[in-house]
C-alpha positions as CSV (number, residue, x, y, z in Angstrom):
1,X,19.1,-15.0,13.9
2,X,19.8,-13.5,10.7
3,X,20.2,-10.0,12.0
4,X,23.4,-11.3,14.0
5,X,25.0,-10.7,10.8
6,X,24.7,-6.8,11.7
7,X,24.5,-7.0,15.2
8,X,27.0,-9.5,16.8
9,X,30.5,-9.9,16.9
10,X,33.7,-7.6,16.7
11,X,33.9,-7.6,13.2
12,X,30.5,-5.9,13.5
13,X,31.8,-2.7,15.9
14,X,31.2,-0.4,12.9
15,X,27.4,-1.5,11.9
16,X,26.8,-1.1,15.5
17,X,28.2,2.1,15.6
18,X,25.6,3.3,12.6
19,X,22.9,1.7,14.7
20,X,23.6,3.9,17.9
21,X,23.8,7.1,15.7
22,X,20.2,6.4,15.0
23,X,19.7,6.1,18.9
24,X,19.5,2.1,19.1
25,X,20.6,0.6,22.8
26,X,22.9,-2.4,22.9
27,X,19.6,-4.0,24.4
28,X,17.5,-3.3,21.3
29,X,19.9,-5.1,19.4
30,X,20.4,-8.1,21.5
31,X,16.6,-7.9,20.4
32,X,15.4,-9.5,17.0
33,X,15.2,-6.4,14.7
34,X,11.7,-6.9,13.0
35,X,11.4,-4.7,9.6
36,X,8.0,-2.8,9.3
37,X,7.3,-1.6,5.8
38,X,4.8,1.0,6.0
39,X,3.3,2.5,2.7
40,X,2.2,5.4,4.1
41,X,2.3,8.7,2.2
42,X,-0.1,11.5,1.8
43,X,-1.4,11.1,-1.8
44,X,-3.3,7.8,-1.3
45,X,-6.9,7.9,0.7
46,X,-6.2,4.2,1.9
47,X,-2.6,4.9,3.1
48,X,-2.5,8.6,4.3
49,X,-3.3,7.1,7.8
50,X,-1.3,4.1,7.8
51,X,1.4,5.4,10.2
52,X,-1.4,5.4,13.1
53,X,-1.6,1.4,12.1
54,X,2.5,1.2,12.0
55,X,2.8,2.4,15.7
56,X,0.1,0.2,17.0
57,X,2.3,-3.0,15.1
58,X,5.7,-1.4,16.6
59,X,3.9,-1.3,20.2
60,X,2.9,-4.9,19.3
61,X,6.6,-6.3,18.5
62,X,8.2,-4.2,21.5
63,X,5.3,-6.6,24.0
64,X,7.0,-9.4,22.4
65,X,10.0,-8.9,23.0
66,X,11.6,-7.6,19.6
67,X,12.8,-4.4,18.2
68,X,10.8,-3.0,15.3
69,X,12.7,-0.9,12.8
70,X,10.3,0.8,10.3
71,X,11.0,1.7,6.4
72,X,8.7,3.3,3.6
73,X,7.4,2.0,0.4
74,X,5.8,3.6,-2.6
75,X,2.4,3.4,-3.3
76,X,0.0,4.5,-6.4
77,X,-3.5,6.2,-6.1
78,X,-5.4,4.0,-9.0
79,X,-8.1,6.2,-8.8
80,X,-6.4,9.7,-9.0
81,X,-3.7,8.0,-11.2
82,X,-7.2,6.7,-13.5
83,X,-8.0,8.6,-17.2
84,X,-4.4,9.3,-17.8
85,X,-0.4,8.6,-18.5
86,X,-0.4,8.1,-14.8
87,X,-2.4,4.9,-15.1
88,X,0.6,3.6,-17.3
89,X,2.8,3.4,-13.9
90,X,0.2,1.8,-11.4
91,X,0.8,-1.7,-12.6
92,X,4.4,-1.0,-12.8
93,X,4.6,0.3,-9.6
94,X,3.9,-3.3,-8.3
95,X,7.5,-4.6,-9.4
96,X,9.3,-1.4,-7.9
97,X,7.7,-1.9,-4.7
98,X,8.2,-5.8,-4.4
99,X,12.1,-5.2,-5.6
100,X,12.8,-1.9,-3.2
101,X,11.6,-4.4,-0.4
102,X,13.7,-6.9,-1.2
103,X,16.5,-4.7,-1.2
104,X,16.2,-3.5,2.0
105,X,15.3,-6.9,3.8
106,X,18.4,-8.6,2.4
107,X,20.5,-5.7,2.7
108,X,19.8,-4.9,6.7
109,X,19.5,-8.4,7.9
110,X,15.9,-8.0,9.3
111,X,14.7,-11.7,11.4
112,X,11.2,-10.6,10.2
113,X,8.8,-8.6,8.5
114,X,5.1,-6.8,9.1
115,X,3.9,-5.5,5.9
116,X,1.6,-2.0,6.0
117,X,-0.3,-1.8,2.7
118,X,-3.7,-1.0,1.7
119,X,-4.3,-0.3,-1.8
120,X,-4.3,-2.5,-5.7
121,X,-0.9,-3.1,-6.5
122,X,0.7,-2.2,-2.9
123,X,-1.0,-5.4,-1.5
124,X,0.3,-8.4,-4.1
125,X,3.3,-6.0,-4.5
126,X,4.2,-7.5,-0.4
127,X,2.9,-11.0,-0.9
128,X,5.6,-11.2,-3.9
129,X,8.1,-9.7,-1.7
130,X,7.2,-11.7,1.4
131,X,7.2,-14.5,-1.1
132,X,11.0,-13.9,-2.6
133,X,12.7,-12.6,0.8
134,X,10.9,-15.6,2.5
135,X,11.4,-14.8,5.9
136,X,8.7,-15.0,8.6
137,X,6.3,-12.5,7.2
138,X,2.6,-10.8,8.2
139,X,0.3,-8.6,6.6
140,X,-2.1,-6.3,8.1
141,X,-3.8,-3.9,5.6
142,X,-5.0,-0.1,7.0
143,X,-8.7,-1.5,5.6
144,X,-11.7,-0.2,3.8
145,X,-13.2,2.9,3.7
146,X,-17.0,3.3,5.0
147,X,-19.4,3.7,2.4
148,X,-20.9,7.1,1.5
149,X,-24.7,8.2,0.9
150,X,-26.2,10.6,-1.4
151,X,-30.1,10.4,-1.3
152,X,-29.9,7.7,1.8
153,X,-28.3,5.7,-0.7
154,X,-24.6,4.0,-0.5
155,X,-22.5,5.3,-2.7
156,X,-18.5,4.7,-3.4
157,X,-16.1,6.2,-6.1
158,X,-17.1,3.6,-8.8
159,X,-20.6,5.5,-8.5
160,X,-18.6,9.4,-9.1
161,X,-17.1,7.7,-12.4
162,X,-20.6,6.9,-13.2
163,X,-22.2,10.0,-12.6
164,X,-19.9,11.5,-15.2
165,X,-21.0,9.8,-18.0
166,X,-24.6,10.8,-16.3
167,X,-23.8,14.2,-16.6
168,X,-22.2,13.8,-20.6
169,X,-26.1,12.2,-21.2
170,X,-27.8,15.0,-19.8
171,X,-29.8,12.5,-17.1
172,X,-27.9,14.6,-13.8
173,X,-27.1,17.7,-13.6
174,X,-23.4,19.2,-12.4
175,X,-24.8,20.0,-9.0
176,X,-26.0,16.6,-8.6
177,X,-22.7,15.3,-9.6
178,X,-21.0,17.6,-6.9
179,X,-23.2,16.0,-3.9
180,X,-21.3,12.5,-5.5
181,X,-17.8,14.0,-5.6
182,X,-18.6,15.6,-1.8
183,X,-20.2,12.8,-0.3
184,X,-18.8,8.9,-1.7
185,X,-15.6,9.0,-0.2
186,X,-16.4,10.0,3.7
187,X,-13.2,8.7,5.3
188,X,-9.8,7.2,4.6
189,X,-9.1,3.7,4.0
190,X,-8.9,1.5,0.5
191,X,-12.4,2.3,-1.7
192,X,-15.4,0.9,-0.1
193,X,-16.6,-1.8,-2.8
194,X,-15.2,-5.4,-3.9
195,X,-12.8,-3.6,-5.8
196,X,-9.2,-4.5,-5.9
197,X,-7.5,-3.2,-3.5
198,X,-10.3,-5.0,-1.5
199,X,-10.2,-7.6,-2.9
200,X,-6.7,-8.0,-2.2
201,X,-7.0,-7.5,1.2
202,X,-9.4,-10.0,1.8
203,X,-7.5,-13.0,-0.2
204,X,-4.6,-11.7,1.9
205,X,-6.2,-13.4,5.2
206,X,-7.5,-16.1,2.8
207,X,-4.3,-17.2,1.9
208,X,-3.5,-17.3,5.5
209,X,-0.8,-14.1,5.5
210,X,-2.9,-11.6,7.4
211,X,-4.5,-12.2,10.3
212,X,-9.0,-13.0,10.4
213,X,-10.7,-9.5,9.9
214,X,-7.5,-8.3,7.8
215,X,-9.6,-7.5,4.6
216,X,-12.7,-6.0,5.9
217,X,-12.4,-4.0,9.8
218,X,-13.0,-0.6,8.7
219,X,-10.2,1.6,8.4
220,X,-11.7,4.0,11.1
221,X,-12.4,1.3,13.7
222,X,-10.8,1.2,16.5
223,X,-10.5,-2.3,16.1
224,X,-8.2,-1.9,13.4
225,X,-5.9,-0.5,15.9
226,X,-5.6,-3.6,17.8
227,X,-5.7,-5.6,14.7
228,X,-2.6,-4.1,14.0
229,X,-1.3,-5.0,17.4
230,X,-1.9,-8.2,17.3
231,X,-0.1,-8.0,14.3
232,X,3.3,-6.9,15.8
233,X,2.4,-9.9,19.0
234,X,2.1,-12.5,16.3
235,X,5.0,-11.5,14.1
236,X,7.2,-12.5,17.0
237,X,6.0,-15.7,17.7
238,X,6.3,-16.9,13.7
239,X,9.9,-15.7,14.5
240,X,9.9,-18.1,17.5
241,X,8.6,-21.3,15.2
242,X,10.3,-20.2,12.0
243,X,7.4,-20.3,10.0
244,X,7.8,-18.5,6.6
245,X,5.1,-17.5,3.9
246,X,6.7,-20.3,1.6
247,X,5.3,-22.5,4.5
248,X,1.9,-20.6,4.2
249,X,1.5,-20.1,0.5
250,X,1.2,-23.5,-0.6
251,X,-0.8,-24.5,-3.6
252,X,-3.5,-25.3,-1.2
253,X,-3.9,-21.7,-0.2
254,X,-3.9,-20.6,-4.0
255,X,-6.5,-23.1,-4.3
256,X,-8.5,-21.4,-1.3
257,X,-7.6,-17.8,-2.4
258,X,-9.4,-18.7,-6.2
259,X,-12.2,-20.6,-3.9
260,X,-12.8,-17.8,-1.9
261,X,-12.2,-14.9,-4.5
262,X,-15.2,-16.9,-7.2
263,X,-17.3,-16.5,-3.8
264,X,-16.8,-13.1,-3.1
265,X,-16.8,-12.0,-7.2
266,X,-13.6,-10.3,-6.3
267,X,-12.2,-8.1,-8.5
268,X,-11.0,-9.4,-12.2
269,X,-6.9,-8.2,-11.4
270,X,-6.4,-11.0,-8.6
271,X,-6.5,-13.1,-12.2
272,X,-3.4,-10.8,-12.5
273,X,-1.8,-11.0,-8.9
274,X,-2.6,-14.4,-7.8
275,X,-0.3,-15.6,-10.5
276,X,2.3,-13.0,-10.2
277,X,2.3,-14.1,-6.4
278,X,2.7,-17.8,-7.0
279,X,5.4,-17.4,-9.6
280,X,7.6,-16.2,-6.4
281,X,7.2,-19.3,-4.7
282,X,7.8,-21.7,-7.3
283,X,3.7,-22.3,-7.8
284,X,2.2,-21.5,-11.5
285,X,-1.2,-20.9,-11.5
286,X,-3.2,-21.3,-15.0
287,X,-6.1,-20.0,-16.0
288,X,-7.9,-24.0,-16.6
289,X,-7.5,-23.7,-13.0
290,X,-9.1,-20.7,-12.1
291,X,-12.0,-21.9,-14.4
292,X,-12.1,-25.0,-12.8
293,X,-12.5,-23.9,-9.6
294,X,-15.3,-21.2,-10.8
295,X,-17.2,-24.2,-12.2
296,X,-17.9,-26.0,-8.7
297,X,-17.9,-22.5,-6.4
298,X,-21.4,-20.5,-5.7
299,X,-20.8,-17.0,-6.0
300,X,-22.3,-15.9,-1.8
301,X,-21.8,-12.1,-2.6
302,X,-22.6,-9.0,-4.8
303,X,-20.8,-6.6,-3.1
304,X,-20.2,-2.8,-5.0
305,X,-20.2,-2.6,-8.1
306,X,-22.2,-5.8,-8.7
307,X,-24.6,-5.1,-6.0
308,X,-25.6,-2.4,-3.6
309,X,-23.3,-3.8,-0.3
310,X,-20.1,-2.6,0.7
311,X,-17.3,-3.8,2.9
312,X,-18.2,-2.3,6.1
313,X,-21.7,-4.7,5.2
314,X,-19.5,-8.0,4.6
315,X,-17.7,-7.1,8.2
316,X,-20.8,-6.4,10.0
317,X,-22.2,-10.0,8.2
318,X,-19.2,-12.1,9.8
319,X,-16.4,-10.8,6.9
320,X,-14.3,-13.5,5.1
321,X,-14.0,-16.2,7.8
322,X,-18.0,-16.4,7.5
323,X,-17.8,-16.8,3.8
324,X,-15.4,-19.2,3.7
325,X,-17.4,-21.4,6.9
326,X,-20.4,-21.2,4.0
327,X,-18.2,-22.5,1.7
328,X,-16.9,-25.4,4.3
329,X,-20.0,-26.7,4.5
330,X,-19.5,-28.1,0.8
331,X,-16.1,-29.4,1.6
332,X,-14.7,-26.4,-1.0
333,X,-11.6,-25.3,0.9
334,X,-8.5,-27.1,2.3
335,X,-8.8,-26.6,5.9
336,X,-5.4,-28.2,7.1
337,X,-3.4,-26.1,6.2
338,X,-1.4,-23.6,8.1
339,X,-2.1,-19.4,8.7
340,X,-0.2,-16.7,10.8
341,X,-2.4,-16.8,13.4
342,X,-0.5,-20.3,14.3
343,X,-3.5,-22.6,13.4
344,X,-4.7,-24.1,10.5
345,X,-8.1,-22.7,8.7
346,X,-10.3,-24.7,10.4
347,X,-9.3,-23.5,13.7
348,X,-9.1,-19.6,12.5
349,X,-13.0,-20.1,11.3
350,X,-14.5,-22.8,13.7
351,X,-16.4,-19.6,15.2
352,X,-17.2,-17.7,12.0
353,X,-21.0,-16.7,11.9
354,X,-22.7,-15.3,8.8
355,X,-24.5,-13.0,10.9
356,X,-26.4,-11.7,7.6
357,X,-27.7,-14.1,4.6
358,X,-28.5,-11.0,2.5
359,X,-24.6,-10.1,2.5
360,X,-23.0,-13.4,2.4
361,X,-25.9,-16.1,0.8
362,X,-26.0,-19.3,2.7
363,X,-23.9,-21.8,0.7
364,X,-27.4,-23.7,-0.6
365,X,-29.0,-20.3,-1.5
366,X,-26.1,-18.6,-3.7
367,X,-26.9,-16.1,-6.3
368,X,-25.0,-18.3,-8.8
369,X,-24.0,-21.7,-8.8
370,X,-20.6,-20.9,-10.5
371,X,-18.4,-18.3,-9.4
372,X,-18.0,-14.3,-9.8
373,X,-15.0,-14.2,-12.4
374,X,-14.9,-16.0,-15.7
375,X,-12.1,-16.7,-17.8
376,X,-12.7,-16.9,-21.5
377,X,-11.0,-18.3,-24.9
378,X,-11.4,-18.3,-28.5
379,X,-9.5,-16.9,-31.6
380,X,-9.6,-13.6,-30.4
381,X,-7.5,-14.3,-26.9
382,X,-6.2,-18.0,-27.4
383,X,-4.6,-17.5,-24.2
384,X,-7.3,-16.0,-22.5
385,X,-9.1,-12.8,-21.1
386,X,-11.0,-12.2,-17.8
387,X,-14.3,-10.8,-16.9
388,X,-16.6,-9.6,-13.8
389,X,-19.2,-12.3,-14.4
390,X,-21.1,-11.3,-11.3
391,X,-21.1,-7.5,-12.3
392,X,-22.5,-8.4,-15.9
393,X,-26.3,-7.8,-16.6
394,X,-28.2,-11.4,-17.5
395,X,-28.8,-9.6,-20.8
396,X,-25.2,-8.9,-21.8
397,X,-23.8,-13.0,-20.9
398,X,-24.2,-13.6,-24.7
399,X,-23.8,-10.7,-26.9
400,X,-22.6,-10.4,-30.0
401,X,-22.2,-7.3,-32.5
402,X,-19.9,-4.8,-34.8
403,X,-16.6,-4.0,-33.4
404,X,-16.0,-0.2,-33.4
405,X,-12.0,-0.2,-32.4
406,X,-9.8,2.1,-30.6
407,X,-6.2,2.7,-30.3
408,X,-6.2,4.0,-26.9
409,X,-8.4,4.4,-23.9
410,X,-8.6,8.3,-24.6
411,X,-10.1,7.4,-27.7
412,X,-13.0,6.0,-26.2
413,X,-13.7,8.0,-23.5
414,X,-14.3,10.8,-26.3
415,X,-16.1,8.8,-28.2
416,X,-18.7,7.1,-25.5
417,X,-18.8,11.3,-23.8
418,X,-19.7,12.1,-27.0
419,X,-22.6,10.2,-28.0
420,X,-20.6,8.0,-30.7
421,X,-21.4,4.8,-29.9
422,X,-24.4,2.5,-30.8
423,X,-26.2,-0.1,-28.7
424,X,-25.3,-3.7,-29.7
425,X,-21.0,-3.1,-30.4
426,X,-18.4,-4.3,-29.4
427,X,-15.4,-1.4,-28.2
428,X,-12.0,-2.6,-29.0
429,X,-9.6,-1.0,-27.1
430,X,-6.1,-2.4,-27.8
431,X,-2.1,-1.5,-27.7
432,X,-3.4,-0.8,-24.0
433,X,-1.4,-4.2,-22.8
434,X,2.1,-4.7,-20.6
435,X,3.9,-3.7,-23.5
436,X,1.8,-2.1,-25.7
437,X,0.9,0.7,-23.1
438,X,3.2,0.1,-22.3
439,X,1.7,-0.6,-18.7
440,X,-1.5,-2.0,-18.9
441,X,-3.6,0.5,-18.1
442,X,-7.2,-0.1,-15.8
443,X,-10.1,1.3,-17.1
444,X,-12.3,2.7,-15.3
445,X,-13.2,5.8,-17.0
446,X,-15.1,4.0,-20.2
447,X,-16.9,1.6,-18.3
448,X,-18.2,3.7,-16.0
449,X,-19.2,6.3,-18.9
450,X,-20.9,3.8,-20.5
451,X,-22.7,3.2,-17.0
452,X,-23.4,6.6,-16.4
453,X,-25.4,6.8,-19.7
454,X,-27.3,3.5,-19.6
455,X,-25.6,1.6,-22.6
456,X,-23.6,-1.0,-19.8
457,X,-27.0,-3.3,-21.1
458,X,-26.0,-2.8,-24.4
459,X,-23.0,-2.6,-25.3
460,X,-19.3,-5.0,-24.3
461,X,-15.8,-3.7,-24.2
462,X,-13.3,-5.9,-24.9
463,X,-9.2,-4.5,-24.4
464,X,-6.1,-5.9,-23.9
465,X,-5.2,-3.8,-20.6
466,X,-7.5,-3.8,-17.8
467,X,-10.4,-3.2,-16.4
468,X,-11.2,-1.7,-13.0
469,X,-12.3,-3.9,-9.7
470,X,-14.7,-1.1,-10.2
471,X,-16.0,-1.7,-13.5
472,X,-19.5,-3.4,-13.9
473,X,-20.8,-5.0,-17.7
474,X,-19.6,-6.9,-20.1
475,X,-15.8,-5.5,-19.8
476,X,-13.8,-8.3,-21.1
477,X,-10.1,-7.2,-20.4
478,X,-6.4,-8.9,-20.1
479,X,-6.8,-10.2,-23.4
480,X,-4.0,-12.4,-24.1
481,X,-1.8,-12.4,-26.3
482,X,-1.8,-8.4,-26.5
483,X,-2.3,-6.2,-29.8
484,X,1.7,-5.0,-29.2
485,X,2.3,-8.7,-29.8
486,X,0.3,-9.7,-33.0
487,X,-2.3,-11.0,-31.1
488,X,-5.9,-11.6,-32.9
489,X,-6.6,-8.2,-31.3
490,X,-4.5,-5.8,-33.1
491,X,-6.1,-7.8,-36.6
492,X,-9.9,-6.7,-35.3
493,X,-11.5,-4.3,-38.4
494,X,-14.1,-1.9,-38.0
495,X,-17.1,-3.3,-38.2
496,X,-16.2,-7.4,-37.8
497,X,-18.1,-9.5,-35.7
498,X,-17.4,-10.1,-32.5
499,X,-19.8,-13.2,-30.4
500,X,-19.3,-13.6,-26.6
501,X,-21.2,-16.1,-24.4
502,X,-19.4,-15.8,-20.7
503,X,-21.7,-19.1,-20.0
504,X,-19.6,-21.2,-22.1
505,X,-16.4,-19.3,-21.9
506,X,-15.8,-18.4,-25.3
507,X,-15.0,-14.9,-27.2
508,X,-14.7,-15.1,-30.9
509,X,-13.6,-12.8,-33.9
510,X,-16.2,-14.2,-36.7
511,X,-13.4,-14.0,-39.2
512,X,-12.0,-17.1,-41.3
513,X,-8.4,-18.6,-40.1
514,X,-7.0,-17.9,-43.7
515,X,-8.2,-13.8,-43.0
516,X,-6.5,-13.9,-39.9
517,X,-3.4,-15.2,-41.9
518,X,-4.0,-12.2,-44.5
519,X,-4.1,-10.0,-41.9
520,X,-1.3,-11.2,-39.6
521,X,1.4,-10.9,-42.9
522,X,0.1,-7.3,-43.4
523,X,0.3,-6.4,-39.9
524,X,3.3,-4.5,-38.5
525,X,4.4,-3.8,-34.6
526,X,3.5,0.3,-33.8
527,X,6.5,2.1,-32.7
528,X,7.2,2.2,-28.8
529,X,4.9,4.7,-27.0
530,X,7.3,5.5,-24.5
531,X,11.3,5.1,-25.5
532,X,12.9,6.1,-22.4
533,X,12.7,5.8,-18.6
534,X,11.1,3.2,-16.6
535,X,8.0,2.5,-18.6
536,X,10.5,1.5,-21.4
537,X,12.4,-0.7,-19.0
538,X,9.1,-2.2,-18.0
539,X,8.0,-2.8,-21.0
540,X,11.2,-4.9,-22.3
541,X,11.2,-7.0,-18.2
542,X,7.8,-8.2,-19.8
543,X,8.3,-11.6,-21.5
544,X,4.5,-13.1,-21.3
545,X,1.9,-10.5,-21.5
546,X,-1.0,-13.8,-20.5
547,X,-3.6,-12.9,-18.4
548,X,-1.3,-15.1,-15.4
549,X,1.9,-14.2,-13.9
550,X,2.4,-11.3,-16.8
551,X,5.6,-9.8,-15.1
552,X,8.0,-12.8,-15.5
553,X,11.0,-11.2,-15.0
């Protein structure tokens, strides 16, 4: 076992000796020493109860047999971290947390490892780790929060972004917006829609690295509890049979994990993460690929914000294992292919149910036959861009109009709050990309202003950062390559044309190649946003700022 590098031997008196200061037994270390990596903290809503899950997966390993050994890592509130220069770090946060885990599997000899996230970046931040450590690895999430109500209606925190803009329009009034800020977020756990953190969650047991329920038991069940458990129990025995996530994440279970995630209309950053997670074991994933696979998958599911479901209403309809029995039915997945729960999909969904054909269509009777997420190209992203097709309005599939452009995400917040913007343009919001943030930054905020004041019908945004798992509308982000790099987007004029059609894939700047040349030898690089700290050393780690695997490092 690996951890005999710490544990056994004379030459190892002295690491024992640092063990049993920390109240270890010579029989806990005859014992395979199993890492748990526990996000918890008390800023995030999704995490500040995740050390209840990290004892039920200790009590778990010690049934086993092994010895669990738990360590922290960071995680990032997108939501409170939304609107501002925090936003800059959330996407950044994903490399620190994959590279502090490294360090501290490598550097303590751990035999294996049970993961503890919940929330956007914390999630693929593991699977790259898990990935790059490649030791027998699982994933249990601390799962969703329950859906709130104002007016008998379910409500989640997308619906408080909205209600802001609602308020700015003069259509609800500051109390109203109060019983939204009181009542949408009743409990802990990761934000109650399809949105990323979500979304993560549930391709997390799709790609066969967390265990069936993983993405959608609600955080407050008590059958999260054993969940977690049987976390810790099955831990050991991919210990026992040496099965490592490099023997799970195969280009199979990518091709599941963009089956599944077209299905579901996940959110548009697993177009980020997916790649980012395959780059770390030795699998590129390309965005013909992703559109390829939209192309033959029905989307089964409007879940928040593209519809008026939540989690809690795709667990109670059979959660992921009955979606992806729907999509068996079709012959869409690979179903030979090995999970942590020791079989292959086929066995781990044999039983699956969809208990509710409003939640989860039957696979003849999907709301689209193509799936939730489309990638587009043209001159203005050659490389591509991403968008929420299931969470745009039929109207707003082919648009085209003015751009009105932006130099940062403020900018257009103060402009849509403040009744500057027209029906039928096109928002530009650029230097918003890896390096031009730098960061990337997820929009929520403008989308969900333009939401809360009824022009999302009306009126596309188009950027180079992101846009919000949250976000519903024509919001066209991860346009590729970014402003920061010359990319057609930093050469967009007030008032050029812009033409869309998410049907056909294609996003065009109605300018002539020998403009774009014009512009291009006029255009100069902006001078770094941020010049010291981390955000500058992000910034220069970025070498491909494409809507894939953006971090290469």
């Amino acid at each position: 076992m690996r951890s005999h590098s710490v544990t056994k031997g004379v030459e190892r008196a002295p690491h024992r000796s640092l063990f049993k200061a920390m109240g270890f037994s010579d029989e806990e270390l005859n014992q395979p020493l199993i890492g748990v990596v526990n996000a918890k903290n008390e800023i995030v809503p999704g995490h500040i109860y995740l050390d209840k899950i990290a004892e039920a997966v200790k009590t778990g390993i010690r049934l086993k047999g092994g010895t669990p050994i738990e360590f922290p890592a960071i995680g990032v509130c997108d939501g409170i971290s939304m609107g501002h220069i925090g936003m800059k770090y959330s996407l950044a946060s994903r490399e620190l947390i994959a590279d502090s885990i490294e360090a501290m599997a490598m550097a303590h000899g751990f035999d294996a490892l049970v993961m503890i996230p919940n929330c956007d970046k914390i999630v693929p931040a593991m699977l790259m780790a898990a990935g790059r450590v490649n030791i027998p690895t699982i994933l249990v999430s601390g799962g969703p929060m329950l859906a709130g109500k104002v007016n008998n209606v379910s409500v989640s925190l997308s619906n408080v972004f909205e209600a802001v803009g609602s308020v700015k329009a003069g259509k609800m009034t500051e109390d109203e917006l109060l019983q939204f800020e009181n009542k949408a977020c009743p409990s802990c756990g990761s934000c109650s829609g399809m949105f990323t953190a979500n979304s993560m969650n549930c391709l997390t047991e799709v790609l066969g690295m967390g265990l069936p329920g993983n993405g959608t038991i609600p955080a407050v069940y008590a059958e999260r509890i054993r969940l977690a458990k049987k976390a810790g129990m099955t831990i050991m025995d991919l210990l026992e049979k040496d099965i490592r996530p490099r023997d799970i994440m195969t280009q199979k279970a990518f091709d599941n994990a963009l089956t599944v995630d077209m299905a579901l209309g996940c959110s548009t950053n697993s177009m980020l993460h997916l790649p980012a997670i395959a780059h770390e074991v030795g699998i590129e994933l390309d965005l013909e690929l992703a559109n390829v696979i939209s192309a033959r998958t029905p989307n089964l599911c409007k879940l928040s914000p593209a519809g008026p479901d939540h989690i809690e209403d795709l667990y109670a309809a059979g959660g992921v294992s009955a979606v992806m029995k729907e999509l068996s039915k079709k012959n869409l997945l690979h179903l030979d292919i090995p999970t942590v729960t020791g079989n292959d999909v086929e066995g781990n969904i044999k039983n699956a149910v969809n208990l509710n054909p409003n939640v989860i269509r039957p696979v003849e009777k999907p709301y689209s036959e193509t799936g939730g997420i489309a990638v587009l190209k043209g001159n203005l992203a050659p490389n591509g861009c991403v968008v929420k097709r299931s969470a745009v309005a039929p109207e707003m599939l082919k648009h085209q109009g003015p751009a009105k452009v932006f130099e940062s995400e403020e900018e257009v917040i103060e402009a849509i709050l403040g009744g500057k913007v027209n029906k039928g343009e096109v928002l530009v919001i650029r230097y918003e990309g890896p390096k031009g943030g730098p960061g990337m930054r997820e929009m929520l905020a403008p989308t969900s202003a333009l939401a809360g004041m009824g022009l999302d019908k009306d009126v596309a945004l188009i950027t180079d950062g992101r846009f919000s798992g949250a976000t519903r509308g024509a919001s066209i982000g991860h346009v590729s390559p970014e402003a920061a790099e010359g990319g057609t987007i930093a050469l967009v004029k007030e008032g050029d044309i812009i033409s869309i059609d998410i049907n056909k894939g294609t996003i065009y700047l109605d300018v002539s190649e020998e403009e774009l040349a014009e512009r291009k030898q006029l255009w100069k690089a902006p001078e770094a946003k941020i010049k010291t700290g981390y955000l500058a050393r992000y910034a220069k780690l970025v070498t491909s700022a494409s809507t894939g695997a953006v971090l290469k490092v």
